[in-house]
C-alpha positions in Angstrom: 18.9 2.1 40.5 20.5 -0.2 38.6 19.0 -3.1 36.2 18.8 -6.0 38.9 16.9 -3.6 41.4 14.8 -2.2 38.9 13.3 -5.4 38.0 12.4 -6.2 41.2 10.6 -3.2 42.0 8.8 -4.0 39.0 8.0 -7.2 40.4 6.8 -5.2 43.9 4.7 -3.1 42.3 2.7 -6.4 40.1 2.3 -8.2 43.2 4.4 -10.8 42.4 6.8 -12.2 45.3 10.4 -10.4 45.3 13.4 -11.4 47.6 13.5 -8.5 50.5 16.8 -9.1 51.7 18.2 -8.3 48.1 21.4 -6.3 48.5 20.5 -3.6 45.5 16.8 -2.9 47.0 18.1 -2.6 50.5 20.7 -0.2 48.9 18.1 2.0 47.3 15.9 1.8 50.3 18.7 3.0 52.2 18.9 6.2 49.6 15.3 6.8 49.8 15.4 6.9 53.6 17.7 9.7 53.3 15.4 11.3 51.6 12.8 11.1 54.7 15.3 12.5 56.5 15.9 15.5 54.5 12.3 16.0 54.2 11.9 15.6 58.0 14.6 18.3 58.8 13.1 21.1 56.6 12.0 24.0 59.6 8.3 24.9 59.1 9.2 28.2 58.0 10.1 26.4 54.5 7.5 24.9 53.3 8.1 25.8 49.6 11.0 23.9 50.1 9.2 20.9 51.1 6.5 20.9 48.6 9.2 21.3 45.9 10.7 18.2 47.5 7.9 16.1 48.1 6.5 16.5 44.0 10.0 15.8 43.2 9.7 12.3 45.2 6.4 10.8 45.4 4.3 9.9 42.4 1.8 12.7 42.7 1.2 15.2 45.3 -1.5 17.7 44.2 -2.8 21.1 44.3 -3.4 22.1 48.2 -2.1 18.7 49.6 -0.3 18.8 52.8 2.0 17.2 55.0 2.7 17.7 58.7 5.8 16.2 59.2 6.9 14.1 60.7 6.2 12.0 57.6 7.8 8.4 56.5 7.9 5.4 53.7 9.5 3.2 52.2 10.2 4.2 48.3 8.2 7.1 47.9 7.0 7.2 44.2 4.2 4.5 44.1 2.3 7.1 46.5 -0.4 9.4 44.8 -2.0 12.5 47.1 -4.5 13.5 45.7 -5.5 17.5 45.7 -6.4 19.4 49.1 -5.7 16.5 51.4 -4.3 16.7 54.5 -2.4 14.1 56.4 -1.2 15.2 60.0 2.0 14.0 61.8 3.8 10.6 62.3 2.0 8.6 58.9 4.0 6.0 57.4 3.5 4.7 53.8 5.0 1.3 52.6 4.7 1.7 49.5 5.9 -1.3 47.9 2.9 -1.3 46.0 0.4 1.6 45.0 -0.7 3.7 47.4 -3.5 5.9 46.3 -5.1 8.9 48.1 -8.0 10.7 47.0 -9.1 14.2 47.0 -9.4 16.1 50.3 -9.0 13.6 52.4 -8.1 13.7 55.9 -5.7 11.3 57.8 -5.0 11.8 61.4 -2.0 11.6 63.4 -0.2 8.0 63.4 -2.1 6.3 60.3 -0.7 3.9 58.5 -1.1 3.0 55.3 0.7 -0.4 54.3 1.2 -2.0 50.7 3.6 -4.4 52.2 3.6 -7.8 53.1 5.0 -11.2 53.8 3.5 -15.2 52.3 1.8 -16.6 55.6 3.6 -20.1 54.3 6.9 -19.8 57.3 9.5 -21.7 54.7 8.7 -18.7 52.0 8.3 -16.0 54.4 11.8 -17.3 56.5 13.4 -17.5 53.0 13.4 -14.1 53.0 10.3 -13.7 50.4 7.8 -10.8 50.4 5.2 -9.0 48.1 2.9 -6.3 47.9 -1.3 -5.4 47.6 -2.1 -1.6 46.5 -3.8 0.8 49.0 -6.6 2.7 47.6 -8.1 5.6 49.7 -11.2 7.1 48.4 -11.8 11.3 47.4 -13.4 12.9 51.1 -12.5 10.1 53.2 -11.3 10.6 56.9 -9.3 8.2 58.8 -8.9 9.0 62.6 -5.9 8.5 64.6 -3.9 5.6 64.7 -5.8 3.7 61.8 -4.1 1.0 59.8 -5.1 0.4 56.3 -3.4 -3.2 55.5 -2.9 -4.6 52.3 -4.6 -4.7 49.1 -7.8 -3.1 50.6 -9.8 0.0 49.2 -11.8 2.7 50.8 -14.7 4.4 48.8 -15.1 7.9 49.0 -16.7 9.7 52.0 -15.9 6.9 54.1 -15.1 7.6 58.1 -13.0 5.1 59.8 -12.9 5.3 63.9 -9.5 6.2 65.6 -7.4 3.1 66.4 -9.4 0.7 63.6 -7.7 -1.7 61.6 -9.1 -2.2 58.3 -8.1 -5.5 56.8 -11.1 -5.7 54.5 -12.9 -3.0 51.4 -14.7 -0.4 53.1 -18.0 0.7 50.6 -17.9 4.6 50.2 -20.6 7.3 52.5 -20.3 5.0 56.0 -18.7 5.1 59.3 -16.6 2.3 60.2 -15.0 1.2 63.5 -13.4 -1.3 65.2 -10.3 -4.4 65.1 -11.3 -5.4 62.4 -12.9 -2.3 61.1 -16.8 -3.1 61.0 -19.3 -0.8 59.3 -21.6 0.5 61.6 -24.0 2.8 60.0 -24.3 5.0 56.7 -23.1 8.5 56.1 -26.8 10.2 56.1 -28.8 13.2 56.7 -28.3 13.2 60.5 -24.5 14.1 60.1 -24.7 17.2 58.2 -23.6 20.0 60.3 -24.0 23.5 58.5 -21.2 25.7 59.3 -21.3 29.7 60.7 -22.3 32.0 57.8 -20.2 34.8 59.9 -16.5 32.8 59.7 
């Protein structure tokens, strides 16, 4: 990456507004997305092979963590997984700014996770600007299929969001949420503990 490009990833990942149709990002964006590719191809029969790649690319990828491809984003580094989490098939990051996962957490099939975004002003956004809000997902929180996480919003830990919610706003941590937007409709409580088989 050279000089030009590197500063204005650095100004991606401080939120400040960056020109997208730059011809050294969209070069390097290009590279990264063969980089999806490669990590999309690998049989399952090789998953060393993918871990090895997928510490080597994103920012963190801990102990336990795993990936069901098929799995995509944008850059790739600014994503932290946190240790024993599990994110199933056909997730996409865009990760122009900070995306943070906690500890064994569970995203379901389709999520989305997006950092990315464009000035609701039409003569900035048509001019090509854009910018970015950090993602933060909490430790122990499950997000159920097709959920979209938009821009600068944070999950607390435990948290359950519904299949198909959008979540546009902070979630607090121990409650289930639902909906488009994503409401909270109750606490995480006593009710929901399920003890599991002693004989498994």
């Amino acid at each position: 990456m050279d000089e030009e490009t590197r500063a204005i990833r650095d100004r991606m990942l401080a939120g400040e507004l960056y020109p997208g149709d730059h011809p050294g990002v969209n070069a390097e964006l290009d590279r990264r997305q063969l980089v999806v590719q490669q990590l999309n191809a690998i049989p399952a029969d090789r998953e060393s092979e993918r871990r090895v790649l997928l510490r080597s690319t994103l920012g963190g990828f801990g102990e336990g963590a795993y990936i069901r491809p098929p799995f995509y984003f944008d850059w790739g580094d600014a994503i932290t997984i946190g240790a024993g989490t599990f994110i199933n098939s056909n997730c996409t990051m865009l990760d122009c700014a900070p995306i943070i996962l906690g500890r064994e957490c569970l995203l379901a099939s389709g999520v989305q996770l997006v950092a990315a975004t464009h000035p609701i002003d039409p003569a900035t956004r048509r001019a090509g600007w854009e910018y970015a809000r950090p993602v933060t997902v909490g430790d122990g929180v499950w997000l159920g299929a097709g959920v979209v996480v938009c821009p600068g919003v944070e999950i607390g830990e435990n948290t359950v969001v519904g299949a198909g919610a959008v979540v546009t706003k902070d979630l607090p941590a121990g409650v289930v949420a639902y909906g488009n937007p994503a409401r909270v409709a109750r606490s995480v409580g006593a009710a929901d503990r399920v003890d599991p088989p002693r004989d498994l």
